[in-house]
N, C-alpha and C positions, 0 to 999 in steps of 0.2 A: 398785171392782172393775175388773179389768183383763182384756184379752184377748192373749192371746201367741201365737204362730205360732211355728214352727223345726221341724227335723226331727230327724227321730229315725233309728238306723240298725238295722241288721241286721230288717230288713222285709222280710222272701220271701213271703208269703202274708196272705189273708185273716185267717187263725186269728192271724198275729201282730199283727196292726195290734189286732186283737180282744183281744188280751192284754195291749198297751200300754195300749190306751184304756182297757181296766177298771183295769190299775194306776193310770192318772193321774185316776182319775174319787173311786178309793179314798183319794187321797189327801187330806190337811188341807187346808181353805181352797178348794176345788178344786169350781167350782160346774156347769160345765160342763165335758167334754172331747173330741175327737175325733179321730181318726189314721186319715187316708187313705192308703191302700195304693201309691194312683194315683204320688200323689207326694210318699210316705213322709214327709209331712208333718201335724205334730199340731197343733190350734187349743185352746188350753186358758184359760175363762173363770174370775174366781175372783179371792182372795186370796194364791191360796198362793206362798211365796216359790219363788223360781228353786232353794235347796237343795232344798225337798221337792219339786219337779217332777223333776228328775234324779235324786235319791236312789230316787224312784219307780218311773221306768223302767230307773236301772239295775239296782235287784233284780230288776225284770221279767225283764233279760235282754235289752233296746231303749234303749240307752244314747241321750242326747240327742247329734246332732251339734254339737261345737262348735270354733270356730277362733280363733286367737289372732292378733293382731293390735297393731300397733309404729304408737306418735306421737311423734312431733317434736314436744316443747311449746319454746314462748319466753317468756320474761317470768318466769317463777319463780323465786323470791332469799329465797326460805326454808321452813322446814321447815311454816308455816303455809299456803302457796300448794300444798303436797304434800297437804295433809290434804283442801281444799278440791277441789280438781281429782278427786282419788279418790271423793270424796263424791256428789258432782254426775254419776260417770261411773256408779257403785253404783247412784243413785238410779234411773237409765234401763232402763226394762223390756225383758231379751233379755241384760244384762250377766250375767255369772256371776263375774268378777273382774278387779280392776285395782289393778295396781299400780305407781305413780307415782315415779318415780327422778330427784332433784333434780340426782346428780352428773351426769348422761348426759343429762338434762332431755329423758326419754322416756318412756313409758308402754306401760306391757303391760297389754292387754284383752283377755281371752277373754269372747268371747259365744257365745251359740245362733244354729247358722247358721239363718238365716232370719229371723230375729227382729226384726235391725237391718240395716240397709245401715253396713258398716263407714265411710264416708265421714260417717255419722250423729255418729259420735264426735268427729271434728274439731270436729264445728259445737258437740257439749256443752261443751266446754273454753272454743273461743271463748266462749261464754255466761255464761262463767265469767269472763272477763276477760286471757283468757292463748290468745296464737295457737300454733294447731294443724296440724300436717298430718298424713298418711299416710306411713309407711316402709317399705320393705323391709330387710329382712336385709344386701342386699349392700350396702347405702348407709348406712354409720353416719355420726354424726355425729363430726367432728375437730373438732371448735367454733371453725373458721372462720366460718359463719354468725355467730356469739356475738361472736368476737373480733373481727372487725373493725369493725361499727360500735361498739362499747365502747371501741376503743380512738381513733377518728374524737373520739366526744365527750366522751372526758378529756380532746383533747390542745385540742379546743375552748372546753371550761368552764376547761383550763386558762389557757387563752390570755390568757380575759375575765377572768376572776378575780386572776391573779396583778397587773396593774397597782393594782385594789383593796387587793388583801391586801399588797403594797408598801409604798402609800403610808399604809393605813389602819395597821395595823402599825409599820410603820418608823417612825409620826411616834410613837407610844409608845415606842418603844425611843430615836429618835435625835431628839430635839427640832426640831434643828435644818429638819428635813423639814414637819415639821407648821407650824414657823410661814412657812416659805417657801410652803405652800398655802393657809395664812391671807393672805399677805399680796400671794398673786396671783391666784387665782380666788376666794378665801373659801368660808369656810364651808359655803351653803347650794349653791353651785355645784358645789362636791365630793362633797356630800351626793347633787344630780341626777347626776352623771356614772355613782358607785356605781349607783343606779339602774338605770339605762340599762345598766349592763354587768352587772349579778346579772340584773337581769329576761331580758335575753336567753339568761344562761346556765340560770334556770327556762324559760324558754320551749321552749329549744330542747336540751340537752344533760339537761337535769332533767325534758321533760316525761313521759319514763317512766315516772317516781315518781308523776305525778297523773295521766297517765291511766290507769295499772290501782288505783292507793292509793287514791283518793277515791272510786270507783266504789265500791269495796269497803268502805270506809269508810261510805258513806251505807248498802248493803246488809245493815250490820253485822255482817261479816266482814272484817274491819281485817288485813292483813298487814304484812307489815316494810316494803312501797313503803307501806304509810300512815300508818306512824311518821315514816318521812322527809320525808314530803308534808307533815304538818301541823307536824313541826319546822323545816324549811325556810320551809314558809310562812307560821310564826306569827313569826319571825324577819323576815323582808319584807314581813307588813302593817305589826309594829310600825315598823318603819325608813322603810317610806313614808310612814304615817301622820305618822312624826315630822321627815318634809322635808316633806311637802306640806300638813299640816294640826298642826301641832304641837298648836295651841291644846286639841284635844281631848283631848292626855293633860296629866295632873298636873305640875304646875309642878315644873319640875328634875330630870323623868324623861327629858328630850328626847335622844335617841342614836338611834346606828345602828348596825344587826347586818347590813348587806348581806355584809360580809364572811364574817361567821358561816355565811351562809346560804348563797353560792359555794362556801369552802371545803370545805364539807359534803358538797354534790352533786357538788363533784372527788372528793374523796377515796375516796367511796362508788365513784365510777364507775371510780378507779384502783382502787380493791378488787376489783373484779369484773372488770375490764380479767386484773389478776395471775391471781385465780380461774379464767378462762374457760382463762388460758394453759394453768395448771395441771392444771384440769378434762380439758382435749385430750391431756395427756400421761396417761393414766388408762385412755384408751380404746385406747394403745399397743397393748395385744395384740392385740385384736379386727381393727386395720389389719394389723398384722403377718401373722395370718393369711389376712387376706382378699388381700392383696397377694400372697400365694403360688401365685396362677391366673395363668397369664400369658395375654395378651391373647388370642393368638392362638395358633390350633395348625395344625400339617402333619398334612390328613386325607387319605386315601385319596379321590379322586372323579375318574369315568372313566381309571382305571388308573394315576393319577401322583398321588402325594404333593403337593397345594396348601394354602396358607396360608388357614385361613380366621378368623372372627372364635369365639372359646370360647363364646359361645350358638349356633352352629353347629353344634357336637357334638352330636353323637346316639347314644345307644347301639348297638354293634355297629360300630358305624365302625372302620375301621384308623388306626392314629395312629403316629406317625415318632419318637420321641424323640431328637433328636440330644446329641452328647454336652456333657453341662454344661446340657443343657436340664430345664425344669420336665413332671415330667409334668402332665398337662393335666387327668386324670381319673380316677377308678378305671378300672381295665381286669386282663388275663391278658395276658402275654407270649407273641406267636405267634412270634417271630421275633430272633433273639439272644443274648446273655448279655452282662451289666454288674453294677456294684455301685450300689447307691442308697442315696443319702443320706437316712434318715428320720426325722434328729436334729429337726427342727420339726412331724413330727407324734407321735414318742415320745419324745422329751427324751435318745434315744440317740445319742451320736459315732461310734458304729460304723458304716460304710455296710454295706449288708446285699444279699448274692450274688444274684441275679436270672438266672432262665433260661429256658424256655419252658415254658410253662404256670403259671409262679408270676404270683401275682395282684402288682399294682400300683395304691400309694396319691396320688391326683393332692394338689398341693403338692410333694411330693419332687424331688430332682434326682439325674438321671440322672451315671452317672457318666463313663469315660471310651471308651465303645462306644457303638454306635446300639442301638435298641430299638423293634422293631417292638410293640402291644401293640390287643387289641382293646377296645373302652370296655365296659365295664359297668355302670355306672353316670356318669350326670350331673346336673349344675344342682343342684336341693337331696338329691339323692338320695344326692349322693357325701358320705366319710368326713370330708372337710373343711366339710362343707355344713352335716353335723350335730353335730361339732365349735363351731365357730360360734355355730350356734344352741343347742347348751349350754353355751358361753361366755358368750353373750348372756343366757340364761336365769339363769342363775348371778348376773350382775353385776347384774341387774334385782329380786333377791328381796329380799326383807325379811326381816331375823333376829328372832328373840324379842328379843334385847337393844333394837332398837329400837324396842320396845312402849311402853317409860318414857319416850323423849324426844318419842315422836307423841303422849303422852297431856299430858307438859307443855307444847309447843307449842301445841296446839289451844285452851290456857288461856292461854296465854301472854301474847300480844300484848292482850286484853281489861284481862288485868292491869296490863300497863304502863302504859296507857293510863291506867287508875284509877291508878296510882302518881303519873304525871306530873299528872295535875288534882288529886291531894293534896298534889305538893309544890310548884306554884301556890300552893295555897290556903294552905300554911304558910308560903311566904315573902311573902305580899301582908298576911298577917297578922302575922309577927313579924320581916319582912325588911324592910334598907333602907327600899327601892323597887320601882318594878314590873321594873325591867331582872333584880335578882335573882331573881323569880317566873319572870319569861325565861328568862334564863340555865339554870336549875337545869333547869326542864321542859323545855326543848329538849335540854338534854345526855339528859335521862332518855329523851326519844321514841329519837335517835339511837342513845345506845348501847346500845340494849337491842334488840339484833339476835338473831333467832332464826337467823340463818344455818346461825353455826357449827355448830347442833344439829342440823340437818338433813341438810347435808353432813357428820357426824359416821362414821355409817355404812356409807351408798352408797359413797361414796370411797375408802373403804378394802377393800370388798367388789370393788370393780370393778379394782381395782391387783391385789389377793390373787387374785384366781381367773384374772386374767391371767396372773400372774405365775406361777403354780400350770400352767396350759395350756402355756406355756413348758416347763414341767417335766414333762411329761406325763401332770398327773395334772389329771383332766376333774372339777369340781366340776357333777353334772347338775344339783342343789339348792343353791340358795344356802344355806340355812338348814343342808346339813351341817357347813359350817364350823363353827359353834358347836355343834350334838352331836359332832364330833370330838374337840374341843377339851375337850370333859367326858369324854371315855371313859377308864374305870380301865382296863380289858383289851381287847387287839388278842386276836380269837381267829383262826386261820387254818386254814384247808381245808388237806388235805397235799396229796394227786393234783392233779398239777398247779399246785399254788400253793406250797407249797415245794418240792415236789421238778417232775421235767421230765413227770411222768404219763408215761413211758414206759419199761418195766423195762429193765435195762442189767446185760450181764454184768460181775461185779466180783471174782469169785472164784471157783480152781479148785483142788481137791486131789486127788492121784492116788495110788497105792498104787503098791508098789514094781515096778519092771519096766515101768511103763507111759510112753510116750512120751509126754509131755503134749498136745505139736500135733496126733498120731496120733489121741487119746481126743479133742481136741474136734473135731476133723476129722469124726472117727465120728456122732458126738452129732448134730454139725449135717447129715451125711448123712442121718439118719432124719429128723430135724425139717423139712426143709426144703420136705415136701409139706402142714406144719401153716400154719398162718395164725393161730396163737395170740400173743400178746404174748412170750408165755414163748420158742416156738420162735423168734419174731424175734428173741430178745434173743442166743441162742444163735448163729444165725447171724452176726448182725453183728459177734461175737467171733472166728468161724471164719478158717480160710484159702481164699482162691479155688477151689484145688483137691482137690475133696471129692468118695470114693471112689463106687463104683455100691452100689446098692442092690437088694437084690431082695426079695423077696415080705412088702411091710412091711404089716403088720395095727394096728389100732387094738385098745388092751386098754382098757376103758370105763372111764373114773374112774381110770385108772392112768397109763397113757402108752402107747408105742409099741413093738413089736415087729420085728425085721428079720432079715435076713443080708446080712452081707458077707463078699465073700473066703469062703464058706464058715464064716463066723463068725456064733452067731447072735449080736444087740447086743440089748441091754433098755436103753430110754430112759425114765425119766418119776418117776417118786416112789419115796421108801424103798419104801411098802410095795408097787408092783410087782415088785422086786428081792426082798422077802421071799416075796410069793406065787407067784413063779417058783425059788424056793428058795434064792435067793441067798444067802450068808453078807455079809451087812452091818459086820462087825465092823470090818474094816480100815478103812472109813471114817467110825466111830461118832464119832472123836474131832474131826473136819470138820464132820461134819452137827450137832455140839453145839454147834460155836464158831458155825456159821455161822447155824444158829438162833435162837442166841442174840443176833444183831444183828439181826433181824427177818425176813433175806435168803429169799428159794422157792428152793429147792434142785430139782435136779436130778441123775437118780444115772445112771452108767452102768457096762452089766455086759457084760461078753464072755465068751461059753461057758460061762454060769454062776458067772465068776467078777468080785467089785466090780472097777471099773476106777479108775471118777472122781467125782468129785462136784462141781458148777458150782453156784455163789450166783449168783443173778439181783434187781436191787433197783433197784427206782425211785429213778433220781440226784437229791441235793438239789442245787437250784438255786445256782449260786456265789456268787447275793447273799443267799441264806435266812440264813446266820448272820451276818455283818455287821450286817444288818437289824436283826434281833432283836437282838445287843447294842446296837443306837443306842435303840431302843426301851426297853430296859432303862433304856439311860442317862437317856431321859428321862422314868423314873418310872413306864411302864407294867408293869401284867404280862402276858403272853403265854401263851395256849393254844391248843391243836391240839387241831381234830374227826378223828377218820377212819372209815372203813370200813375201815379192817386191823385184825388181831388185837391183842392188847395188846405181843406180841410186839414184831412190826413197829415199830408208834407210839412205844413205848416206845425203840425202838434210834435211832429218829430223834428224839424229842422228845431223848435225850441226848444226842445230838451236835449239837444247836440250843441248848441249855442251855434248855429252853420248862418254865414253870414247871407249868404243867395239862395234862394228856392225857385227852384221853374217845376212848376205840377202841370198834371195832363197833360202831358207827354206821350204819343205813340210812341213806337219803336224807332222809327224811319226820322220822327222829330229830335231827337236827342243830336243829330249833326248840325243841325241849324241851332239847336242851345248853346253848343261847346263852340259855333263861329261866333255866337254874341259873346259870349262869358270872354273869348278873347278879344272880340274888339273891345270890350269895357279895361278888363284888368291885363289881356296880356297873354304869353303864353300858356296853356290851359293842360297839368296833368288830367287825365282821365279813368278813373277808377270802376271797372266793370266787372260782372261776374266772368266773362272771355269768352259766351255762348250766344244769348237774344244780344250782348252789346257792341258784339264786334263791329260796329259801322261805326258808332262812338271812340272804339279804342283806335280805329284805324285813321278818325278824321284828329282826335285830338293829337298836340304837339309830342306826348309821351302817352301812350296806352298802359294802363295797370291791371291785368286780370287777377283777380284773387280765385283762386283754385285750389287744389289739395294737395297732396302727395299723390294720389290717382288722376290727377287731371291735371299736369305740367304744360301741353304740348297744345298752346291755344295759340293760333297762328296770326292771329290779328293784333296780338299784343307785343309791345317793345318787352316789358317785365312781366313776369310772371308772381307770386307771392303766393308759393307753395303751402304755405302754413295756413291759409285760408282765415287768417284774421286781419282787422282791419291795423292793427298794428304794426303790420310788415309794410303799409306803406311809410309810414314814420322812418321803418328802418333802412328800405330802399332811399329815402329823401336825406338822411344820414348818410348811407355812404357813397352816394353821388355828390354830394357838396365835401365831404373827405375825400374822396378820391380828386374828383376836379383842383378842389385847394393845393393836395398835395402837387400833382398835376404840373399848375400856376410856379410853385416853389422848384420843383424841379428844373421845369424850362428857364427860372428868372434866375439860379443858380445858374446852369448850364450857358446860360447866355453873357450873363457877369462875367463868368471866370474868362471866358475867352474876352470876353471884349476889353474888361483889365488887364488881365498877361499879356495876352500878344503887344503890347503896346513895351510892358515891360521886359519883356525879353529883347525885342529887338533893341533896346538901350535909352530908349526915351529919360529914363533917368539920371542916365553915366555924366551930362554936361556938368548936370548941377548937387548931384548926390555922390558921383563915382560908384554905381550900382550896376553891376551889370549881371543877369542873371545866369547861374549855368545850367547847363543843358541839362546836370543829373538832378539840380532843384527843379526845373522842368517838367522832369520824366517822373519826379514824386508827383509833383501839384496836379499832371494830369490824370496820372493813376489814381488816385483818392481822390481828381470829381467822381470818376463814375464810379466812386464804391461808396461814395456817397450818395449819389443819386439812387443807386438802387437800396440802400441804405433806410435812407429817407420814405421812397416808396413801399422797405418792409413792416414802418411802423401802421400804416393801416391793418396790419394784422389785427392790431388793437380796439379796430373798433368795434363796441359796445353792445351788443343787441337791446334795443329799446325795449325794458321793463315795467309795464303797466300792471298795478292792481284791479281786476275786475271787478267793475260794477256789481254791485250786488242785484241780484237775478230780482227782477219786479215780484212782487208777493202779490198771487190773488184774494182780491179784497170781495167782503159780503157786506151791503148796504139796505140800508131799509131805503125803500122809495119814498 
């Protein structure tokens, strides 16, 4: 039985803390519980796991406080040192999750605040065998800590080693070598020199391997440093034993594997040398971004623009942006006009018009004016802050797909281990000698690396969702990648996510005798005291100068009433024009065409007689059909939810070529559309604006909100697609099926090479080839899978941002009736 403390939130009163505490007293395992009001914190004695504790108060309605928190792990070099660290962090009472990331060799832990002092967690990991610290967000790792000493002690084990592997080596290859060391130090004194130089290069470049491998090793949790520990070091008792005590092994067993044992601990150390370099270039985006603050900003303080340092900032400040400058912040433009670059926070080249009062995205560069602007946001609050941290989030998740290689890993290394003492035991029984029982088991400890399988994954996650950020499509969940990646149908919201959500005059037809400019001129005279969508669209068609108006009345449900010039005008729908006695006829054959392409009409009539009639239609977006043919192309189907009549949907699902259409639609109804559209076709992506559609994004198998560069932080949605066109979803669906693929390739590499080698090292071949593998061809093939793998995983850098020509913007047309 344990006791746990942390807090809980949304606690305003007595009666709630009293609602909490019966919820967690109710629940399983749960033997004692309490929740003081004072300081909104709960004491709960018991069994019960951390799931049913929050599961508890969050149906209460008193969700448990919890915060997430970043480690710097060191010493990790395979997918078993991952399983372990995670285990150990699990096990600690107040953790609710961790997850452990070998490419980034960092950890994510959320716990219950109060529960634990997050400083607590370093000390678990140390405990574990693998040094820990604390991170923040702004400070990622470039795996210069990693790289440097890694590459200090290759180039040291190289140094000692290679005289060895020289002389040891070359006198088998070039005779002439060996007996000139025969016949100047001899034998036994070449035997000590070896020594002397392997030992130092275990001591000192190798003692990584034994001191986290043996530890672990005695604890019975063996990793890949304890494969290498005890094949290194069964290689260098036999070889001392056999200079300094020969007599104790079997007559005409006597050699030496110092060489074996050096070149081993190089090779491994330049494996992970290459790795580290590798590893660094992975985390490229996350720098990239972060690097888009500049140091310092020109604030406003006692009446002059000074330079001060970017944690200086403070909301409300005045900020200077000179030209070619980084904005510093979010903020509103108080003072200027420029154009801003905000191709690196929406994957757009287009610089975008800035003027007073328009907001502003810090990262961005200013373009070639100054820019006064006031801060609205700072530090992790701004657009980039949380960009970042759904970058970071992103490249720290665990997919389903790597369920198969955590469950073989965690068996793994136990196995090999029994492999290697079986093929001992087979060759000391039907082999030679004991050097073959050597030889064969130490190739088998070596190259049976779990590396590859570890880094199989992560690495490829972490390149893809960068590379993805790039592009400005925001993976919030790692794990969308792979439901993306299975979706049969992209469904899409129309208002606003194909078309611009805002209606636009498109078409006008007029009966004979009437001036066309005159009739819209009029139209927008009466509309222009409306505030409706419809009268804006009217207006913004019209000409400047637009006549007077007098004594204009609203007709309820119908439209407007006026006179001008002595003229009376009738604005608003067919049948106001019919219930003022209109004759409709002359424009029957307008109002059918125009109808029929889904467009809201608008009639107008002077002195009783039809004048005109204006189409008003929400404009599809100039990347909606591009999109959707790349889409097509690559094998999806495509449907459209709306709230328009069938009409509507229907004229725009055809000029999209969208193979489903469900019209009239509430809001509440779009979760039962995206459950049919899946039982028809299958998994269902879902493309929303990420504000009226969040029950859509939340019920579909992957949510897509299209947003802006001011509006990243939609919580309903798996992806984000910051660049706010419909063509970020093309590009998201690209590099989830690139990343996945790569993904597939890593694991089926990683998986291969051990399931081939291990077989060949232990000697499966030697009956009928006489092949027998050595331990330093071993310690290359494992070292180059995983600079492979993470290799393999840098080439997603590569991918493409999908390049659409825009439609050409519809032209409004003037038609006679």
């Amino acid at each position: 039985m344990t006791t746990l403390r942390f807090a809980v939130e949304n606690l305003s009163c007595a009666g709630c803390a009293g609602r909490a505490e019966r919820a967690l007293q109710a629940a399983p395992g749960v033997k004692t519980a309490s929740v003081n009001i004072a300081n909104r914190m709960a004491q709960v004695s018991g069994d019960a796991s951390i799931e049913t504790l929050t599961g508890a108060l969050t149906k209460a309605g008193y969700p448990a406080k919890e915060s997430t928190h970043r480690l710097k792990i060191t010493g990790m070099s395979c997918a078993s040192c991952v399983g372990r660290v995670e285990r150990a962090l699990l096990s600690e009472p107040g953790v609710v999750s961790a997850n452990v990331n070998l490419a980034t060799e960092t950890a994510e832990v959320r716990i219950l605040d109060g529960a634990l002092d997050p400083a607590r967690l370093a000390d678990i990991v140390r405990a574990t065998g693998y040094d820990a610290n604390l991170v923040t967000p702004d400070a990622p790792d470039d795996g210069h800590d990693e790289i440097t000493p890694l590459k200090r002690d290759t180039l040291i084990a190289a140094a000692l080693t290679l005289p060895v592997f020289l002389t040891e080596m070359g006198g088998h290859i070039f005779p002439p070598i060996h007996h000139a060391i025969m016949g100047s130090i001899g034998m036994q004194t070449f035997w000590v020199l070896q020594f002397i130089l392997i030992t130092l290069v275990l001591v000192r470049p190798g003692q990584r391997f034994f001191r986290i491998g043996l530890p672990l090793l005695v604890k019975g949790a063996p990793d890949m440093n304890s494969l290498v520990a005890l094949g290194t070091l069964a290689a260098w008792v036999y070889s001392t034993i056999a200079t300094f005590a020969p007599g104790l092994l079997p007559a005409g067993t006597q050699a030496v594997y110092f060489e074996a044992a050096g070149v081993i601990v190089t090779l491994i150390l330049a494996g992970r040398w290459m790795e580290a370099r590798a590893k660094g270039r992975t985390g490229a985006a996350i720098r990239h971004l972060i690097g888009l603050r500049p140091d310092t900003v020109r604030v406003m303080r006692d009446g002059a623009f000074t330079e001060v340092p970017l944690g200086e900032v403070q909301a409300d400040d005045l900020i200077e942006a000179r030209p070619g400058a980084r904005i510093a912040v979010d903020g509103v433009v108080t003072k200027g006009s420029s154009y801003i670059d905000e191709s690196m926070i929406t994957g757009e080249p287009v610089p975008v018009a800035k003027a007073e009062g328009d907001p502003v995205t810090g990262g961005t560069i200013n373009g070639q004016s100054p820019l006064t602007y006031r801060a609205t946001a700072v530090g992790q609050d701004t657009v980039l802050a949380r960009i970042i941290d759904m970058v970071q989030t992103a490249q720290g998740a665990k997919l389903p797909i790597q369920a198969l290689a955590d469950k073989v890993v965690r068996i793994f290394v136990p196995i090999v281990l029994a492999i290697a003492a079986v093929t001992v035991a087979i060759w000391l029984i039907f082999g030679p000698d004991l050097s073959y029982a050597l030889t064969a088991g130490v190739a088998v400890l070596i190259i049976a690396c779990p590396c590859a399988m570890g880094l199989a994954t992560p690495t490829s996650i972490m390149v893809g969702t960068g590379r993805a950020a790039e592009l400005g499509v925001l993976f919030r969940k790692g794990d969308a990648l792979q439901r993306l990646d299975s979706a049969k149908v992209v469904a899409f919201d129309k208002t606003g996510t194909l078309t611009e959500g805002r209606p636009t005059l498109v078409e006008q037809a007029n009966t004979d005798g009437i001036d066309p400019t005159q009739a819209l001129a009029m139209a927008a005279a009466v509309e222009q005291s409306s505030d409706h969508p419809i009268a804006r669209a009217i207006l913004s068609g019209a000409p400047a100068d637009l006549p007077e108006v007098t004594n204009s009345e609203t007709v309820p449900g119908y439209g407007l009433k006026a006179q001008i010039d002595n003229q009376i005008i009738l604005v608003g729908s067919e049948r106001l024009l019919t219930t003022q006695g209109v004759d409709t006829t002359p424009l029957q054959d307008a109002i059918q065409r125009f109808s029929d392409k889904g467009h809201t009409l608008v009639c107008l009539a002077i002195d009783g007689n039809a004048a005109a009639v204006f189409a008003v239609a929400d404009q599809i977006k100039p990347s909606a059909k591009p999109a959707i043919d790349a889409l097509h192309a690559q094998g999806l189907k495509v449907a459209m939810i709306s709230g328009d009549n069938e009409a509507a949907a229907t004229a725009i699902a055809r000029q999209l070529g969208i193979d489903h259409v469900t019209a009239g639609v509430l809001p509440d109804g779009k979760v039962d559309a995206l459950k049919a559209l899946r039982d028809q076709f299958g998994p269902v992506a879902f493309v929303g604006d990420g504000i009226n559609d969040a029950p859509a994004l939340a019920e579909a198998d992957t949510g897509l909100a299209i947003g802006t560069g001011t509006d990243v932080a939609i919580e309903a949605a798996d992806i984000v697609l910051s660049s706010g066109r419909v063509s970020g979803v093309v590009n998201a669906v690209e590099a989830s099926r690139q990343t996945m693929r790569n993904i597939r390739q890593n694991l089926f590499w990683a998986f291969a090479y051990n399931t081939a080698l291990i077989p060949v090292a232990a000697g499966v071949l030697y009956p009928a080839f006489g092949i027998l593998l050595s331990p330093m061809l071993g310690a290359g093939a494992m070292a180059l899978s995983s600079v492979f793998v993470v290799s393999n995983a840098l080439r997603l850098r590569n991918i493409a941002a999908v390049q659409h020509d825009a439609a050409p913007e519809p032209q409004f047309k003037e038609v006679r009736a």
